[in-house]
C-alpha positions as CSV (number, residue, x, y, z in Angstrom):
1,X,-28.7,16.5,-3.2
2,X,-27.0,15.8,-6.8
3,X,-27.4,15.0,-10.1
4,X,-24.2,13.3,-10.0
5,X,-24.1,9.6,-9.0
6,X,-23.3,9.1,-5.0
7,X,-20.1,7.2,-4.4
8,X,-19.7,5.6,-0.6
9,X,-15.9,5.4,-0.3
10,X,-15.3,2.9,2.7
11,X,-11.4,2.9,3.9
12,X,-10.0,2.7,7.5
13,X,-6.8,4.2,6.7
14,X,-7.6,7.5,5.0
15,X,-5.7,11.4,5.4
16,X,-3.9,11.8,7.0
17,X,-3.0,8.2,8.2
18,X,0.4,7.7,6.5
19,X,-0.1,3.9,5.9
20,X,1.0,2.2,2.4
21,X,-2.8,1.6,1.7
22,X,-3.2,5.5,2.1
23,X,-2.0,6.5,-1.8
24,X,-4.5,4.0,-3.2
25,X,-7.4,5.2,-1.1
26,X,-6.5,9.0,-1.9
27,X,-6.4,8.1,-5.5
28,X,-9.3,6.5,-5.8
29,X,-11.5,8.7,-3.9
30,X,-9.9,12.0,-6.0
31,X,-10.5,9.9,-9.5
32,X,-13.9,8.9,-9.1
33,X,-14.7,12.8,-8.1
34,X,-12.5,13.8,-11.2
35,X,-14.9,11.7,-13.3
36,X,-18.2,13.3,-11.9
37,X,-19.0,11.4,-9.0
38,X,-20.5,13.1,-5.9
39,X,-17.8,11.0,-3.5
40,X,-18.5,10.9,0.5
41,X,-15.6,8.6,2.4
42,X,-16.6,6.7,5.5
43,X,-13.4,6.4,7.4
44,X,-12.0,6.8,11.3
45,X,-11.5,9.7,13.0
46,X,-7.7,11.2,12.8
47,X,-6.8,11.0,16.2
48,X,-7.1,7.2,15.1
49,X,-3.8,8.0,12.8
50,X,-2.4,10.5,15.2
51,X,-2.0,8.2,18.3
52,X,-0.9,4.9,16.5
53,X,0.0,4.4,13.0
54,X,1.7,8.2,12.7
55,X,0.3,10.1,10.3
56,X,1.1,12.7,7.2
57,X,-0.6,16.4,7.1
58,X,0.6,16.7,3.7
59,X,-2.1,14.2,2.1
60,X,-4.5,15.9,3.8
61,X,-4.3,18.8,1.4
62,X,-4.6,16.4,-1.7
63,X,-8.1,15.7,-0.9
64,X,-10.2,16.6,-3.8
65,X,-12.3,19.2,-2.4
66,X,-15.2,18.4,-3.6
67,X,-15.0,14.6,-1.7
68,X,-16.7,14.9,1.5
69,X,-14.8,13.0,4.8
70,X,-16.7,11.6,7.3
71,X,-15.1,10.7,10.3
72,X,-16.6,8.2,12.8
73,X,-14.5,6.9,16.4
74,X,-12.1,3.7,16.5
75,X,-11.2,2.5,19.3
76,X,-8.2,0.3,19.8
77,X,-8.3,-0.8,23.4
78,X,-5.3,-3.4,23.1
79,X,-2.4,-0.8,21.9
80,X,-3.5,1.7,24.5
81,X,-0.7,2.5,26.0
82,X,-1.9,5.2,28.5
83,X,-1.7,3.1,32.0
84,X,-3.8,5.9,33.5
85,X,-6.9,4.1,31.4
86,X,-6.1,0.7,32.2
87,X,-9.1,-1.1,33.7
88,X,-7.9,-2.9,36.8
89,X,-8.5,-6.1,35.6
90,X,-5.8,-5.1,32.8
91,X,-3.4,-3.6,35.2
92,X,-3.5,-6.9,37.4
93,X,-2.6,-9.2,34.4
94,X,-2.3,-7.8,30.9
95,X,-1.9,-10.9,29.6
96,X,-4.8,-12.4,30.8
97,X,-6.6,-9.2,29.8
98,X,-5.2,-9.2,26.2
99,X,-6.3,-12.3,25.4
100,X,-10.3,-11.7,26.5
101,X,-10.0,-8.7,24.6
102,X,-9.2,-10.4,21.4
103,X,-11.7,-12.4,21.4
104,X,-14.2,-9.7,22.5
105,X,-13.0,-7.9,19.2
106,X,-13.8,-10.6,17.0
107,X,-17.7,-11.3,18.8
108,X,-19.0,-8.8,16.2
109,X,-16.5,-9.5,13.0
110,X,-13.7,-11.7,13.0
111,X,-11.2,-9.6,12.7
112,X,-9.2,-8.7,15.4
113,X,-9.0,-4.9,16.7
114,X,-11.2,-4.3,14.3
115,X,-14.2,-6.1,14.6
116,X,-16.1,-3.8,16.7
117,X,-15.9,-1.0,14.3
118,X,-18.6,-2.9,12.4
119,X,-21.5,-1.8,13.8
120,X,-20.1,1.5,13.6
121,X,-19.2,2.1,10.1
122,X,-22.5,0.3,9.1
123,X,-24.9,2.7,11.2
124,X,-22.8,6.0,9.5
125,X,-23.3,4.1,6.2
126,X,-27.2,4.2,6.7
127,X,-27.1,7.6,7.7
128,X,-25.2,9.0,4.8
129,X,-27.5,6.4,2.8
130,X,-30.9,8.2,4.3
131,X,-29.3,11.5,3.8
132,X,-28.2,11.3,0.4
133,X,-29.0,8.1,-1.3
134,X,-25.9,6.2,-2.6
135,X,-25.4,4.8,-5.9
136,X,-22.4,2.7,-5.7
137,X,-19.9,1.5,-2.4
138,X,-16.5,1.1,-2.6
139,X,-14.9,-0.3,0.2
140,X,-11.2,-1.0,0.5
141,X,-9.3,-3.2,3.1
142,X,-7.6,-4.1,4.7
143,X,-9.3,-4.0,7.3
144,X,-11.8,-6.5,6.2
145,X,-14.4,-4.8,8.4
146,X,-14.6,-2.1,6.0
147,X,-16.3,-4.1,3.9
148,X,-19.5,-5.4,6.4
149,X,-20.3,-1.4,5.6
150,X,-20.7,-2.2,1.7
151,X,-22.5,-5.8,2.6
152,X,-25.0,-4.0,5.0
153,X,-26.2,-1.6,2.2
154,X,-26.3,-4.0,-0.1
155,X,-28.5,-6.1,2.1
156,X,-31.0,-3.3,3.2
157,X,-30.8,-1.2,0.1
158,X,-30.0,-2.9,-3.0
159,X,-27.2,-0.5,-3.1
160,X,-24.3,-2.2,-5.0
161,X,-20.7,-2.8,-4.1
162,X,-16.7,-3.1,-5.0
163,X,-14.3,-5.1,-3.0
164,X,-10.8,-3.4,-3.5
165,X,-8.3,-5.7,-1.9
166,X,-4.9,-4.2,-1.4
167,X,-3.7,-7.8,0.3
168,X,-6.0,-10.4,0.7
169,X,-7.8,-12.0,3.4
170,X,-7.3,-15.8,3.7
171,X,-4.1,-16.1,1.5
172,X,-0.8,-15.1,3.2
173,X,0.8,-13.0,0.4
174,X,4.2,-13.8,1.8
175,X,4.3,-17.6,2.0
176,X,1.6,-18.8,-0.2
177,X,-0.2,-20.9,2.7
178,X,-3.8,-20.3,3.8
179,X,-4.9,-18.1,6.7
180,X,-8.4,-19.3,7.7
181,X,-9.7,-22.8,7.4
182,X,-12.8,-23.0,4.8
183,X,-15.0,-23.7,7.5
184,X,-13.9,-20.6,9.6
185,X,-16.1,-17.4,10.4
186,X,-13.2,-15.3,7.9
187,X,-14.2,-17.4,4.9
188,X,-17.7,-17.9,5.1
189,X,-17.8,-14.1,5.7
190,X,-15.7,-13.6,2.6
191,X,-17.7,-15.9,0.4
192,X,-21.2,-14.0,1.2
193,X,-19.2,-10.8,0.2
194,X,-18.1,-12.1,-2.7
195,X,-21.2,-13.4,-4.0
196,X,-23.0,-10.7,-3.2
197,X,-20.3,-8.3,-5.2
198,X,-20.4,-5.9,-8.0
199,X,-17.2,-6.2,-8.6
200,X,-13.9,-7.3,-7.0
201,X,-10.3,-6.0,-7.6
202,X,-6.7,-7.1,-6.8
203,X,-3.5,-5.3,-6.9
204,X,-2.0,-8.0,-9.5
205,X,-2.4,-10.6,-11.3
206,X,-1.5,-13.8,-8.8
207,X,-3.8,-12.6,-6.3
208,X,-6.4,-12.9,-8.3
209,X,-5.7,-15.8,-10.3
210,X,-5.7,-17.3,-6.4
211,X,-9.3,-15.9,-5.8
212,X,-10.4,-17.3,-9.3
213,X,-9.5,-20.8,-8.8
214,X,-11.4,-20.4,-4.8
215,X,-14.5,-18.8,-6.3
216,X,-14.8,-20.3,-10.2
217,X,-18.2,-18.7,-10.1
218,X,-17.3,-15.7,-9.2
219,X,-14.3,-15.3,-11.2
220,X,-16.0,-12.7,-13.7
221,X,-16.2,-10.3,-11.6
222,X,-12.9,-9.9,-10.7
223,X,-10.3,-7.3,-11.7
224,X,-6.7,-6.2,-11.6
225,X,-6.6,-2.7,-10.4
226,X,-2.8,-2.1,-10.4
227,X,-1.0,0.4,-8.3
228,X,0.0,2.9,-10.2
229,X,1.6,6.1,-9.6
230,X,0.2,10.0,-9.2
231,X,2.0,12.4,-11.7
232,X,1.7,15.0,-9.3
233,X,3.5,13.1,-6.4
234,X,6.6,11.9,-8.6
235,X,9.8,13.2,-8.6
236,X,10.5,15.0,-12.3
237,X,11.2,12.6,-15.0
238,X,13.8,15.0,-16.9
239,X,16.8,13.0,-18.3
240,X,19.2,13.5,-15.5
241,X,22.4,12.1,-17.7
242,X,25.2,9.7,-16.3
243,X,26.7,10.3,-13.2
244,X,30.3,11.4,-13.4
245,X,32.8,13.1,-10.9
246,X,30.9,12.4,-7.9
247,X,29.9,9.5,-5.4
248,X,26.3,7.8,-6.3
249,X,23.3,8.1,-4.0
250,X,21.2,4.8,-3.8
251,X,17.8,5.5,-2.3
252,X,15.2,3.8,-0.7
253,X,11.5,5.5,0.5
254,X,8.7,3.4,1.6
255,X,8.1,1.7,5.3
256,X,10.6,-1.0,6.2
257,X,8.4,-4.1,7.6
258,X,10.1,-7.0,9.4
259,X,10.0,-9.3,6.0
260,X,12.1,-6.8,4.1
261,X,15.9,-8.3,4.1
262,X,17.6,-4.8,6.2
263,X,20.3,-6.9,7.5
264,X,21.2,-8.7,4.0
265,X,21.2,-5.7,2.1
266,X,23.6,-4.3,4.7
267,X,25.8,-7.2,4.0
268,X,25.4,-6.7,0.3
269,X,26.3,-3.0,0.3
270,X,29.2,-3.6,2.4
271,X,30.6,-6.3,-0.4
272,X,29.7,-4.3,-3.0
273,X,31.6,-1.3,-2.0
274,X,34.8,-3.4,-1.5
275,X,34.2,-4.9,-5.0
276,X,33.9,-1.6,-7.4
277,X,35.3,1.7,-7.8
278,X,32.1,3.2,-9.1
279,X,30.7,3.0,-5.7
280,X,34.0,4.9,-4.0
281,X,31.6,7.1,-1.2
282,X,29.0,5.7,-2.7
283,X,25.8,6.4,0.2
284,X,22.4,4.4,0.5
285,X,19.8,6.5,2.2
286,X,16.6,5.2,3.4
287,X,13.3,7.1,3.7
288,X,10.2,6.0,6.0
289,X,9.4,4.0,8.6
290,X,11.2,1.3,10.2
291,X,8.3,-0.8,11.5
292,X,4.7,-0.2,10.8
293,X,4.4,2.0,13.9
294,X,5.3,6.0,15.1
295,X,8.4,4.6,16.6
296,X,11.0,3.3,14.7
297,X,12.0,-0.5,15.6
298,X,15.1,0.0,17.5
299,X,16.8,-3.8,15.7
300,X,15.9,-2.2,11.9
301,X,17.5,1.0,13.2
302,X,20.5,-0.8,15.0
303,X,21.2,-2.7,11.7
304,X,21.4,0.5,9.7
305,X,23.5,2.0,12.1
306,X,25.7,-1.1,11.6
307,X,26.6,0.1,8.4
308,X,27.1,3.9,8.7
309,X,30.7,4.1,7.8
310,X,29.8,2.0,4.6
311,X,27.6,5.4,4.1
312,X,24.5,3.8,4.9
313,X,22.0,5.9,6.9
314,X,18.6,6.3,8.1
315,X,16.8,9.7,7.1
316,X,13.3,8.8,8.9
317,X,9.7,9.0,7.0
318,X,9.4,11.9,4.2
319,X,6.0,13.6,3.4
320,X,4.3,12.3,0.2
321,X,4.1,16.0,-0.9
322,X,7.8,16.6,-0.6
323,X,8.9,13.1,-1.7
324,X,10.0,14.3,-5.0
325,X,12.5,16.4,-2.8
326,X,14.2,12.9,-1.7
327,X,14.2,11.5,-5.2
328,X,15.7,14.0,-6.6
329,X,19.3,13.1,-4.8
330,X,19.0,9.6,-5.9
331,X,21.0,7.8,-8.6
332,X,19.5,4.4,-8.1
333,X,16.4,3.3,-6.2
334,X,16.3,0.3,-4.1
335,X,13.0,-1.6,-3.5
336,X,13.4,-3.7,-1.0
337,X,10.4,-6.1,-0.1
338,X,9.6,-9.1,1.7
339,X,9.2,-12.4,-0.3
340,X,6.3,-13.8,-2.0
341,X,5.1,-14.9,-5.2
342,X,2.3,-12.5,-4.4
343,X,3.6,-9.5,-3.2
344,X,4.2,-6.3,-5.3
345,X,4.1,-3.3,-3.2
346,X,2.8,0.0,-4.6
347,X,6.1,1.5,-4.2
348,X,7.4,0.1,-7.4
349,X,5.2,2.4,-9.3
350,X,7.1,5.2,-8.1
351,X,10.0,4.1,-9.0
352,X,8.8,3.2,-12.5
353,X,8.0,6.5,-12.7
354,X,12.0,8.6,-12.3
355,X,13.2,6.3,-15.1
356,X,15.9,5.6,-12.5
357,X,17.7,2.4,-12.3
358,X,16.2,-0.3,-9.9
359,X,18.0,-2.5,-7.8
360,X,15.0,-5.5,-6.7
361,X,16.3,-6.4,-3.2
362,X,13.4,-9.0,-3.4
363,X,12.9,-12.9,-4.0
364,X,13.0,-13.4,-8.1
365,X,9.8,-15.1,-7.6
366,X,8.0,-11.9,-6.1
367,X,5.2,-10.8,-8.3
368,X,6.9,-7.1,-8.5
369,X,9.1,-8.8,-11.3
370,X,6.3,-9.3,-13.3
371,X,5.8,-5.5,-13.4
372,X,9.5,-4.7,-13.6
373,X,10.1,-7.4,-16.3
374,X,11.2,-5.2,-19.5
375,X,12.4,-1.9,-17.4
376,X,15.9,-1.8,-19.5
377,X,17.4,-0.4,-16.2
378,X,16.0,-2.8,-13.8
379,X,18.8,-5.3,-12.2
380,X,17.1,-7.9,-10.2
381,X,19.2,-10.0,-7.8
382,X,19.5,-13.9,-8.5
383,X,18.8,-14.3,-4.9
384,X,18.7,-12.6,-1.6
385,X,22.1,-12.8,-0.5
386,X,24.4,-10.7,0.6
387,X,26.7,-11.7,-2.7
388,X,23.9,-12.1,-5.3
389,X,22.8,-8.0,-3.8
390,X,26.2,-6.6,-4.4
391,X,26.4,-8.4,-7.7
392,X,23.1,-6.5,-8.6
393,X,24.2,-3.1,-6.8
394,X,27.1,-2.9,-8.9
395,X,25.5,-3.2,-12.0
396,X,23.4,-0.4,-11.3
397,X,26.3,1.3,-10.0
398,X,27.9,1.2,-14.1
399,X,24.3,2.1,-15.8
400,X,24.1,5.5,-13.2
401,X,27.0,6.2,-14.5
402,X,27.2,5.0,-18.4
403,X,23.5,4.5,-19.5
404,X,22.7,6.6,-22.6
405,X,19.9,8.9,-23.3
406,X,18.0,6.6,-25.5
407,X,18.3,4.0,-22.9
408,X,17.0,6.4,-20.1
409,X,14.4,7.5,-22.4
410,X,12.8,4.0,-23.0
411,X,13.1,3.4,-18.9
412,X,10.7,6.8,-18.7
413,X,8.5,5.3,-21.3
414,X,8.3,1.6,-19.3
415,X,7.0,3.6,-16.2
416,X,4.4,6.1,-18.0
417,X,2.1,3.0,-19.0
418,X,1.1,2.6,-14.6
419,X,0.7,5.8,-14.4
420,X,-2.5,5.8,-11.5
421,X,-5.1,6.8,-13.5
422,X,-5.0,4.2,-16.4
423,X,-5.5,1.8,-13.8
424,X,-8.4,3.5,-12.1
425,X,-10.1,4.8,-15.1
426,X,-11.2,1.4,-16.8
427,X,-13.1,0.3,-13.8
428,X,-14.5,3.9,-13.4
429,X,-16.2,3.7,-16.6
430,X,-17.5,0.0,-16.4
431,X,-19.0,0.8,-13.3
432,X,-20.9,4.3,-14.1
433,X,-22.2,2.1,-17.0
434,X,-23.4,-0.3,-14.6
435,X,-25.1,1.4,-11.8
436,X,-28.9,2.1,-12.6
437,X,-29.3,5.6,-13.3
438,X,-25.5,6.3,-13.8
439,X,-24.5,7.1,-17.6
440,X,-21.3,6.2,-18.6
């Protein structure tokens, strides 16, 4: 027992899964127990990470020690790819089979391959509940089944809850269009949670200005918890000078989904090379995963190999711990992301941080330029083409190697304001204030 309030920290991807969502979980687990919480997270067991999304030893170690991790099973029957535990109703027709099976998932939540953690996470919920009483839930999706764990306590204990979206459920960040019909199991679900909320956060701005015109009632209790990023994870911000008497280093470090633009940026540094001088042996190495699986997608690595005399190479994931390492040979940073007025990706934050130029391989519309709008070394292309992304690459090209300190310096500046923590510790306080019995 503690005097401290008792923060329930509900996240599927947790340490040492090595998902995007990971760094936002991490940090707001380790913030909470910074401010005085007593924090316990509720998430799967790491064989979970181990066997299909890859995972990262290095965030382990960033844990706050003092936050308690406790691990339940997940089991994702349809990615098994052991044959040797194939039922033989699979084994005779794996389609057949993988179709039942997605609907099975979805019986208990509809969500599917997650939807029979439910009852699961809800039971170890009670039990940390009976154990040591909770004062506060926070769960974080996706997956959206995290958050039944929240609803249930809320329900049977009056125990009140956040809803940290880092996507969102029935809006398609990507393409603006709808997901699930209003009518569908996914939105009434969502509207009970909702209602039933303490509070609900976004990662930006549209996002939530979506949710606010779906739930006008609700629209008070909603937030935008930016990324942001950890001082302690960032490369060093010293003023590294132009870059003169050798060939630039553009980098990129993040996981490479199938809606980032690979193949036109390939394009683009391939023009841009022919076009300038300041790019002579110019390179453009890229950091993580190609896919959101272990395995890197052999058509993303194909297309990087493409380009390989252009100096265009693939340097596989990097460990958040030694990240800085990575940053530290690049002149440029390239964030490359899919399109969508609502997409912003927590990498940009990072970047943000070196005071490095940035080169947006993303739609203008994407809501990352909202957060890179004023970065006096951010060069945005006009579109994704191969053309318009040579255009910007050789801009950046000239500020490596011409910007002035003073510029630099304000670029360092830009960045220090999303640092994590002044996004995390707003909500922090509002909440302790909240919660009966919590001070703030």
């Amino acid at each position: 027992m503690t005097d401290r309030p008792h923060l329930l920290y509900v996240a599927w991807g947790f340490p040492p899964c090595r998902g995007g969502g990971v760094y936002r979980a991490l940090a707001t687990a380790n913030r909470f127990a910074a401010l005085g919480w007593k924090v316990t997270v509720l998430t799967a067991d790491r064989d979970t990470f181990f066997r299909f999304t890859g995972a990262d030893l290095t965030l382990e170690e960033r844990v706050d020690p003092s936050v308690e991790v406790v691990r339940v099973p997940f089991e994702w029957p349809i990615l098994e790819a052991d044959l040797r535990k194939w039922s033989k109703r699979r084994a005779q027709n794996p389609k057949v089979w993988s179709k039942w099976r997605t609907k099975q998932d979805q019986i208990p939540f509809p969500e599917s391959g997650y939807g029979p953690w439910r009852s699961v996470i809800e039971k170890a919920a009670e039990r940390i509940h009976q154990a040591d009483k909770v004062d506060l839930t926070v769960a974080t999706a996706n997956p959206h089944v995290a958050f039944t764990a929240a609803y249930h306590l809320h329900k049977k204990f009056q125990v009140p809850y956040v809803m940290d979206y880092r996507d969102a459920w029935l809006l398609d960040v990507f393409t603006g269009d709808r997901l699930h019909e209003p009518n569908s199991r996914a939105a009434r679900w969502e509207k009970k949670l909702v209602e039933s909320a303490r509070e609900v956060w976004f990662v930006n701005d549209p996002i939530k200005e979506w949710h606010e015109k779906l739930y006008p009632a609700q629209a008070g209790k909603m937030h935008t918890v930016s990324n942001g990023f950890d001082p302690d994870l960032v490369p060093d911000t010293h003023d590294r000078g132009p870059v003169t008497g050798r060939p630039l280093v553009f980098g990129y470090v993040g996981t490479v989904s199938p809606k980032v633009p690979l193949a036109d940026f390939v394009e683009g540094w391939k023009l841009a090379k022919e076009q300038s001088e300041e790019l002579a042996g110019a390179k453009a190495k890229i950091h993580g995963y190609l896919g959101y699986y272990a395995q890197p997608r052999a058509d993303m690595l194909a297309t990087i190999n493409s380009a390989a005399e252009a100096g265009v190479s693939y340097e596989g994931p990097v460990g958040k711990a030694e990240i800085a390492k990575a940053y530290d040979e690049f002149d440029a940073q390239l964030l490359m992301l899919g399109k969508g007025r609502y997409v912003t990706s927590g990498k940009v934050f990072e970047y943000l941080a070196t005071g490095l130029p940035v080169v947006s391989v993303h739609d203008p519309e994407n809501a990352a330029s909202d957060v890179l709008r004023g970065h006096p070394l951010w060069f945005p292309v006009a579109d994704v083409t191969p053309e318009a992304i040579a255009a910007a690459l050789i801009e950046a090209a000239h500020a490596a190697r011409t910007a002035d300190e003073g510029i630099r310096a304000k670029a360092r500046e830009f960045g220090a304001s999303y640092r994590r923590d002044l996004q995390l510790d707003p909500r922090i306080t509002s909440l302790a204030a909240s919660v009966a019995g919590v001070a703030a």
